[in-house]
N, C-alpha and C positions, 0 to 999 in steps of 0.2 A: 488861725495860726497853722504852718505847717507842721507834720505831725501824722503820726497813725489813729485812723476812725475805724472803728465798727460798728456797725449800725444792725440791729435786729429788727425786722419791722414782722408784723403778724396782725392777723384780721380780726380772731378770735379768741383773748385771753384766757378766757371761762373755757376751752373746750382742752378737755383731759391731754389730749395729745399734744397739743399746742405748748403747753404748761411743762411737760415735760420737756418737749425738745430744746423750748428755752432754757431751763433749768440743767440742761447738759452741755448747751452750745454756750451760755453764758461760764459754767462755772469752768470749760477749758480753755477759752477764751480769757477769761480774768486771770487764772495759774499764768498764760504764756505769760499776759500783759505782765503780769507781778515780779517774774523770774527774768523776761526779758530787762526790765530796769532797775533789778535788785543785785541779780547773779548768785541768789541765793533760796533756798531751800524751803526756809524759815525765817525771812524776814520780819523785821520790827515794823508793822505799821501803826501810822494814825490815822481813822478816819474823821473825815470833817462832814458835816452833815447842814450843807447851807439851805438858808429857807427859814419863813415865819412860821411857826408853829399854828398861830391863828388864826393860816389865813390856809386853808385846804387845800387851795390849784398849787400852794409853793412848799406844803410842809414834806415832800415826799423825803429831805435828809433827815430832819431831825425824826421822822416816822421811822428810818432804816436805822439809824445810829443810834438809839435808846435801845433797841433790839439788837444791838452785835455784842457777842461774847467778851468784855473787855477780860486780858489779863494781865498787864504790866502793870501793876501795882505786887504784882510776886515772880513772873514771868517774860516781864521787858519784851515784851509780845506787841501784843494790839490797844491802840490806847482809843479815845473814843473822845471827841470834843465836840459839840451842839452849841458855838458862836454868838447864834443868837441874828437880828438884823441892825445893820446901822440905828434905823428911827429907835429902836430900844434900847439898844450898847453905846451909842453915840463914838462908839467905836469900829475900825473900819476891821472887815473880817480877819482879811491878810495880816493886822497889827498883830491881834489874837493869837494868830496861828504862830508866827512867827516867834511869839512871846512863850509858847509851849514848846518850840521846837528850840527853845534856848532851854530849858531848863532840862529837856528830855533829848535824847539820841535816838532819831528815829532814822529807818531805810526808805521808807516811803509813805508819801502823804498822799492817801484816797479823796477825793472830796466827792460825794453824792449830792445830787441838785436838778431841782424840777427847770425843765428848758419850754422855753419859746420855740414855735414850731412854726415853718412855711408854708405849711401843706395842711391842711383840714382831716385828710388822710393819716398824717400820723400822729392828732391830738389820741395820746393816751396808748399807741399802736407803736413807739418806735422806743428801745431801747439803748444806748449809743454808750461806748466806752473809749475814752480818747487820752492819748500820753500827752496833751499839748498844755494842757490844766487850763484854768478856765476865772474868766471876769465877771464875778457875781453882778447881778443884775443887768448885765448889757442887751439879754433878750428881750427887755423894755424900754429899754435908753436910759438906764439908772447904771452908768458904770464908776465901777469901784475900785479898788486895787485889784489887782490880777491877781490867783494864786497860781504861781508859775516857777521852774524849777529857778529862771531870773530873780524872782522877786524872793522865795524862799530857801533856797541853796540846798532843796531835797529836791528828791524828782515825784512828780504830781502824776496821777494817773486820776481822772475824772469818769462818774458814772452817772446817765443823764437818761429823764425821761421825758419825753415831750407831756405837757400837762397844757397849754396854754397858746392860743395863738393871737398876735393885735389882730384889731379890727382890718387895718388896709392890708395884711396878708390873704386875706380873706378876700374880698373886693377883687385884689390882685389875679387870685387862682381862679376864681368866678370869671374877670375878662379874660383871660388867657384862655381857659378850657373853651371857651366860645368866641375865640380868636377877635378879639375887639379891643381895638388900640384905643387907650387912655389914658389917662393922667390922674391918680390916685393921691385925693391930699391927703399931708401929715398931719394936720389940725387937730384931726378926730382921735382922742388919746383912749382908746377902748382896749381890754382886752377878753379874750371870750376862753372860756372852756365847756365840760359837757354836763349836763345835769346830774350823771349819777356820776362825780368827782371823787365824792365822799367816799364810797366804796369800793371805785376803781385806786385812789390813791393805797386805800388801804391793804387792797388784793396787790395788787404792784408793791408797796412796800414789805410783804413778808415775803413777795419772789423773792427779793432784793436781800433782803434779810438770810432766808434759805441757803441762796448761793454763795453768801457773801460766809455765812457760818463755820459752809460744806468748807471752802477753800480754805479759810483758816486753819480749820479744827485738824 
C-alpha cells in the first residue's frame, strides 16, 4: 500500500553500538510516527501483537506486547491485546480488534508482527515501521482481513521484523546475484528462517519492548 516505510537495516545486532543507535533512531522515529497521526502528546494507544505464540519465527508480537507497560484500566492510556491466530480463534484478527475498539476509545492502533522477507540479507537484520497497517499472513499467502485505518476507522501504524523468508525468494536472489534467467515454481511451499531464531527473536523482542516503553512512559 501507499504509505510512509522506514526501514532499519544493520549487520550486527549483538554489537554494543549497534543496539544503541537503534534504540535511539527507533524511539524518534516511533514519537514522529505517533504524533504525526495522532497530533497529540499523549495519545491513547492499543497495541496489537499478531503471531503464534508456538511457533517462534512468528511469535515476535505476542513476545513484545506481554512486555509493554499496559495502563488504561486507570489511565485510558495504553491498552494491550495478543489475538491469538485464526487456526486457534477461529476468528479473523481484524474482528477482534475491531470488537475492542468498540468498547474502548482509542487514538491509535500499533500492530507489531514478524514479516516475510525478499532478501536473505535481512532475515532477522531489518527493522521496518510503516503508517499503511498491514494483512496478517499475506507474507505466506495466508491473507486475512487487513488491519487498516479502511477497515478499522483508527489510524494503524505497523511495527515489523523480518523473521522468515519462502523458499522461492531464496532461489530467486541466488539467480539474480548470478545473473541467470529462470523461471522459479510456486509448487514448493517452504518457508526458512535461521537456526539461532529462538534467541534472536527474543534479543529483538525486548529491543522492541525497550523502545516501545521509553516512548510511552
Amino acid at each position: 500500500e501507499k504509505g510512509t516505510y522506514c526501514s532499519f537495516n544493520f549487520n550486527d545486532l549483538y554489537d554494543d553500538k549497534t543496539y544503541k543507535k537503534l534504540c535511539k533512531y527507533l524511539t524518534k522515529y516511533l514519537n514522529s510516527f505517533i504524533f504525526e497521526l495522532t497530533k497529540k502528546e499523549k495519545p491513547s494507544i492499543l497495541f496489537v501483537g499478531l503471531g503464534n505464540e508456538n511457533y517462534i519465527p512468528d511469535s515476535l508480537g505476542p513476545s513484545v506486547v506481554k512486555n509493554i507497560n499496559a495502563n488504561y484500566f486507570f489511565k485510558k492510556q495504553i491498552g494491550c491485546l495478543i489475538p491469538g491466530v485464526m487456526a486457534s480463534t477461529g476468528m479473523e484478527t481484524a474482528d477482534i480488534v475491531k470488537g475492542v475498539l468498540k468498547c474502548h476509545d482509542y487514538d491509535l492502533v500499533i500492530v507489531i508482527d514478524s514479516l516475510a522477507t525478499a532478501s536473505i540479507k535481512r532475515l532477522n537484520k531489518t527493522i521496518q515501521i510503516t503508517d499503511t497497517g498491514i494483512s496478517p499472513g499475506s507474507g505466506v499467502n495466508n491473507f486475512r482481513k487487513p488491519l487498516t485505518y479502511k477497515e478499522l476507522k483508527v489510524k494503524v501504524l505497523t511495527i515489523g521484523i523480518a523473521t522468515v523468508i519462502p523458499y522461492q525468494k531464496i532461489i530467486e536472489e541466488y539467480l539474480s546475484n548470478h545473473h541467470i534467467e529462470q523461471k522459479v515454481s510456486n509448487d514448493i511451499n517452504l518457508i526458512f528462517t535461521t537456526k539461532e531464531i529462538e534467541h534472536q527473536i527474543d534479543y529483538l523482542s525486548m529491543l522492541l519492548v525497550k523502545v516501545i516503553n521509553d516512548v510511552i512512559n
